[in-house]
N, C-alpha and C positions, 0 to 999 in steps of 0.2 A: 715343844715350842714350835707354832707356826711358822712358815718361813716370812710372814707379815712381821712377825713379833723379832724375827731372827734381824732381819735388814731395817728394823725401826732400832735395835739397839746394839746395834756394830757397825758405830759410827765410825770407825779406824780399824787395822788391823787389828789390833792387841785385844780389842772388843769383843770382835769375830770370836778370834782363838777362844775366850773366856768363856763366850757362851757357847762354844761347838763343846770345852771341854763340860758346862754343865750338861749337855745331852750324851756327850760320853758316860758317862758319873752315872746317870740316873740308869743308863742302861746295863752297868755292871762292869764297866771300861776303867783299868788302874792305871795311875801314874808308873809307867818302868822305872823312873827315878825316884820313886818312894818308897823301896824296901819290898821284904818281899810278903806278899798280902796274903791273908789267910782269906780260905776259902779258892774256890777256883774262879778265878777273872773271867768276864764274858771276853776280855780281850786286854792291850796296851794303848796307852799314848804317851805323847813326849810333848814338850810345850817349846819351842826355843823362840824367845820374844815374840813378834810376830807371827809363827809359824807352828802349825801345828800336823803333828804326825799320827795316825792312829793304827790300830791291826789285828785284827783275827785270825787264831791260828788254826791251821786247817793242812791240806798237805800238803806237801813240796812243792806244788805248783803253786805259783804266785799272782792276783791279778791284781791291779792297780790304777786308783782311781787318784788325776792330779791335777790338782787347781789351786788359785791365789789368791791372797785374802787383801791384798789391798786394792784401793782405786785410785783415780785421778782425786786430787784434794787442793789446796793452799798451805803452806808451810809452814810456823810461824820461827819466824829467826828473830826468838826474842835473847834478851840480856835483861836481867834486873840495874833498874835507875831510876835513879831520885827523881827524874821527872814524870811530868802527868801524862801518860800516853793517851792521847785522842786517838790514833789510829796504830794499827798492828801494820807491822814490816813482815811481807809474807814473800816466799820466792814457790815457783810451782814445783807442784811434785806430780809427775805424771804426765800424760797428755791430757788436760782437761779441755774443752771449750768457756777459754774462759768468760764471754759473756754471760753463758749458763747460770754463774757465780753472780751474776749482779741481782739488787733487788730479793734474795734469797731469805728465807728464814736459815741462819748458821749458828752451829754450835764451834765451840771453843774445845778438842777432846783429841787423848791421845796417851802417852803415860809420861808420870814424873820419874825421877831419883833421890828417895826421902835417906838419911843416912839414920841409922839405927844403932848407937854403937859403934861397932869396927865393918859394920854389914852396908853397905849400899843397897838398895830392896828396888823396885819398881812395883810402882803404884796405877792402875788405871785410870784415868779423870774423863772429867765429860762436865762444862758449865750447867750450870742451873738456870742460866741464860742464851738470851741469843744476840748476835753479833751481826751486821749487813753489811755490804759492801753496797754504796749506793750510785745509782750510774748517773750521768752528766745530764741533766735538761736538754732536751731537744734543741728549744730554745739560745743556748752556750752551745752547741755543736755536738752534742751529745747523738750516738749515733752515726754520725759519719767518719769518727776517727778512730784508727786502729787502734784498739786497747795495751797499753805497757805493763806490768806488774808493778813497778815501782811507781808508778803515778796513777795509772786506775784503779787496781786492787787490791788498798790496802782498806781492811775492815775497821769500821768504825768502833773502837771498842767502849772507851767512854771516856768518865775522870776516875783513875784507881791507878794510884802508886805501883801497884803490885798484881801482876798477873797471876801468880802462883796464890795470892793470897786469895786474890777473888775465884780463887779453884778451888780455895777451904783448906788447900795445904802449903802455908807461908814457909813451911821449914823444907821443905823442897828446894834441892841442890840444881839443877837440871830437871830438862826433858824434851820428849820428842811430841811435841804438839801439831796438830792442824785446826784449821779451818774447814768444817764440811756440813753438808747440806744437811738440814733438819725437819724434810718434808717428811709427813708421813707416808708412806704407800696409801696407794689410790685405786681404784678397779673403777675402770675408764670403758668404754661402749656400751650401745643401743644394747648389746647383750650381755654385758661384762664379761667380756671377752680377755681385756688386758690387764697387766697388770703394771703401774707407774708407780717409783720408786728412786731416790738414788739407791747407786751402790749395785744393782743389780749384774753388772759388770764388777767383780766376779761372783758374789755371796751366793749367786743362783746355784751356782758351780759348788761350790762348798757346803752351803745347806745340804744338795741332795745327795754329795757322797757323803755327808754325817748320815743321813737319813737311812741310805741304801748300805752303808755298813754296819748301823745298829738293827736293822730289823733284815737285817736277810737271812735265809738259812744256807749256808754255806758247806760247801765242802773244800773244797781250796784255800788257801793262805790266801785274807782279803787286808786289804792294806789303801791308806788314801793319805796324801800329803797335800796338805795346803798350803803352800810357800806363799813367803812375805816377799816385797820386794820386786814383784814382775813386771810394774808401771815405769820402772827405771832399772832395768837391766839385769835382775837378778844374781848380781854379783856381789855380794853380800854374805854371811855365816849363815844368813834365815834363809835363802835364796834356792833358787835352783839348780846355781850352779856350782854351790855345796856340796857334798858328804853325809848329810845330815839323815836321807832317805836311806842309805845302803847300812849306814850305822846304826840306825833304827832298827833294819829289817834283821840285819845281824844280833841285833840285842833282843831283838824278842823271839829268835829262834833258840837263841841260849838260856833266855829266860824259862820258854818251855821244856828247856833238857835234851835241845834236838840242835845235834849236829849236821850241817848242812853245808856242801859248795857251795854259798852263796851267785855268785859270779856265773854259774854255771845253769841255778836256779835262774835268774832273771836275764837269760840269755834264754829261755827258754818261756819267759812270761810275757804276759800282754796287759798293754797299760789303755787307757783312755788319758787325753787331753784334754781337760775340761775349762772350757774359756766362753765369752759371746761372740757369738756370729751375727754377722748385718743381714738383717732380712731386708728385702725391699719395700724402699720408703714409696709408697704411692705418689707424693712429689715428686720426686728426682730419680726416674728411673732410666734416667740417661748418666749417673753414674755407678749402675751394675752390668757384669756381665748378662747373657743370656741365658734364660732360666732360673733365675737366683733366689732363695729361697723366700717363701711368703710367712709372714707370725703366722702363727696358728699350722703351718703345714708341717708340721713334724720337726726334730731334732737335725740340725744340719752336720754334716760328715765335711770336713772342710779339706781343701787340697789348695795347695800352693807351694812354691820350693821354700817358705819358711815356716811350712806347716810338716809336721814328721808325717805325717799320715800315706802309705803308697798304695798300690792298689788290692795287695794282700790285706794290710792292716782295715783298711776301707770294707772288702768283702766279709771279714771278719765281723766288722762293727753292724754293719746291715745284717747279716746272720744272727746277729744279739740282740738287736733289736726286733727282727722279724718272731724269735721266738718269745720277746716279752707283748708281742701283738701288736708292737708300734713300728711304725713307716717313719723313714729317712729322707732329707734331702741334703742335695751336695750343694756347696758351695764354693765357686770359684772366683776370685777377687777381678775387677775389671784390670781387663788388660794391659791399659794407660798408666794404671794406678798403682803406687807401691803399698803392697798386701804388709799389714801390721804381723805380727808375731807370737807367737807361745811360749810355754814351758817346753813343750811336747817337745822338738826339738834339744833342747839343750838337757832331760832327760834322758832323751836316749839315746843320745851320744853320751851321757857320761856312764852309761848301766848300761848300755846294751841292751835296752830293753823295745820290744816290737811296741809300736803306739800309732794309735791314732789318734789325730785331735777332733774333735766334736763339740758342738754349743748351741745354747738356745738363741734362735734367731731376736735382735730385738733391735728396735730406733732410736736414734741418740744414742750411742754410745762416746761414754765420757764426758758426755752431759751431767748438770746437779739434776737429772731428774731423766730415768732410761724409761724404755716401756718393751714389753715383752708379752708374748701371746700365755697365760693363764695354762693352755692345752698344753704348750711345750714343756714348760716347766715341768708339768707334771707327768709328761713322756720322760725326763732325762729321769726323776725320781726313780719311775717304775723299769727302765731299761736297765739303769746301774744294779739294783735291787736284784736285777733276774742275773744278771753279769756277773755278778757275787756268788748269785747261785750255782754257777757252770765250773767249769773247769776249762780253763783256755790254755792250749799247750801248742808252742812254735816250737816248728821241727823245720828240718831241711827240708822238708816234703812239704811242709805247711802248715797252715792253723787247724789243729782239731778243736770244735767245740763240745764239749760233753756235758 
């Protein structure tokens, strides 16, 4: 799966997860929760709604690649009723821009709760249609008034009794629905340089630790989590600031027959933070610091006090990248400004584990339509890939990379 193909159909989290697990799958990757598989597994995953966890086992040394499968979207807080709904009641999820949202091709997509019996099952949906949210006339003032959610963005749906029914599944109990952007990805400059898309924020991030954990040759225990949940606080079961990574890693050391300190293992292991980073918008460069990183100029290495990244972990990630043949830039948040947040963080405070966060530079973020330099993307690919390949070991003395 291209990563075109990847972010044209993971409209939502649960979407993501579905299709990273089919590139799992093909590549010889078992469910740990499915018993125990004949033949030897290229490796594990675990699915927990939104969140997917995957891993290669290799030695005792541990690296780890973490990133998050949702975005900013529109909510829907529906109820089934007898009446006709002309428009959907949506409350935001995330920090979006929500004018971004106006005018948009949107899909309707997200999962149900079908009941089976005595089983509640979750089901994945995604409309056959599209949905808009349409913006004010100039004219009427449109344009000059601060947008509300409950009076500007509620999506025009149509005439149909039933939402669930126009999803093809009427017997649907619940679900967690959104509202999200149904642009295709686009490659945008005189060179094709860029690459525009929603979603990009994070699936960049997730694609290419799917990518760089199924085709790398590894010697080290290689391990990637993509938490749900990060656009609003990761506090959550899917989350990151969960249990779900250290009981993963625990279950697929015991899966392979190997007893392990855990605790002790990832006290001694190195993670990447994998998120987007603001590159400089050639309009508004009077809201970056100095030096700040350009699309296309390499993978940025980011630092801020709510960034884990310190100056170990930083030299680290530059040594990993320099031996996959790719250049770095740092990124420092403007001074004035309050610097947004990671996983990376709340990871390794709850693992102890050494991290740095890093991300492809790209414009609009949290926009229904991001853009990102094509070159980068395909630096974090080829970095993570060579990352896998190493052995990264924190000591009291410091980072060896092998």
């Amino acid at each position: 799966m291209t990563l075109q193909e990847f972010l044209c159909a993971s409209y939502t989290a649960y979407h993501a997860v579905q299709n990273g697990v089919g590139m799992l799958r093909k590549a010889g990757f078992v469910d740990i929760d499915g018993g125990k598989p004949s033949g030897k597994p290229t490796g594990y995953y675990r699915v927990c709604g939104g969140s997917l966890l995957a891993a290669r086992m290799g030695s005792d040394t541990i690296g780890l690649v973490l990133s998050h499968t949702d975005s900013p979207s529109l909510r829907i807080r529906y109820r089934r009723t007898e009446e006709t709904q002309a428009t959907l009641d949506v409350e935001k999820y995330g920090g979006g821009i929500l004018r971004a949202f106006l005018d948009r091709k949107l899909k309707i997509a997200g999962r149900v709760i079908v009941r089976e019996g005595d089983t509640l099952r979750t089901q994945n949906v995604c409309s056959d249609f599209y949905v808009t949210v349409p913006s004010l006339a100039v004219h009427l003032g449109g344009g000059s008034e601060e947008l509300t959610l409950s009076r500007d963005m509620r999506p025009v749906f149509g005439h149909c009794d039933d939402l669930y029914a126009a999803l093809g599944v009427p017997n649907a109990v619940d679900g967690d629905l959104f509202c999200v952007p149904a642009e295709e990805p686009f490659v945008a400059g005189a060179g094709g340089e860029y690459l525009c898309a929603p979603r990009l924020d994070n699936l960049v991030s997730v694609y290419a630790s799917l990518r760089a954990l199924t085709e790398c040759v590894h010697r080290a225990t290689c391990a990637i989590a993509c938490f749900h949940n990060e656009e609003t606080g990761s506090e959550t079961r899917e989350g990151a600031q969960s249990d779900l990574l250290r009981a993963f890693l625990g279950d697929c050391f015991a899966a392979a027959g190997r007893k392990i300190d855990l605790s002790s293992a990832l006290s001694r292991a190195f993670a990447f933070s994998c998120d987007g980073a603001h590159a400089l918008h050639p309009n508004r460069k009077d809201k970056y610091a100095e030096g700040a990183p350009t699309a296309g100029g390499g993978v940025a290495i980011k630092r801020n006090d709510r960034y884990a990244t310190d100056a170990l972990s930083a030299a680290a990630a530059a040594e990993i990248f320099a031996r996959a043949g790719k250049t770095t830039q740092t990124y420092f948040h403007h001074a004035d400004l309050r610097c947004g947040s990671t996983i990376g963080l709340t990871v390794s405070h709850r693992l102890g584990v050494t991290t740095c966060d890093i991300g492809v530079g790209q414009w609009a973020m949290h926009s229904a339509v991001e853009t990102a330099a094509l070159s980068d993307i395909d630096d974090l690919c080829v970095a993570l890939t060579c990352f896998f390949g190493c052995e990264v070991t924190v000591s009291a003395q410091g980072i060896s990379v092998k």
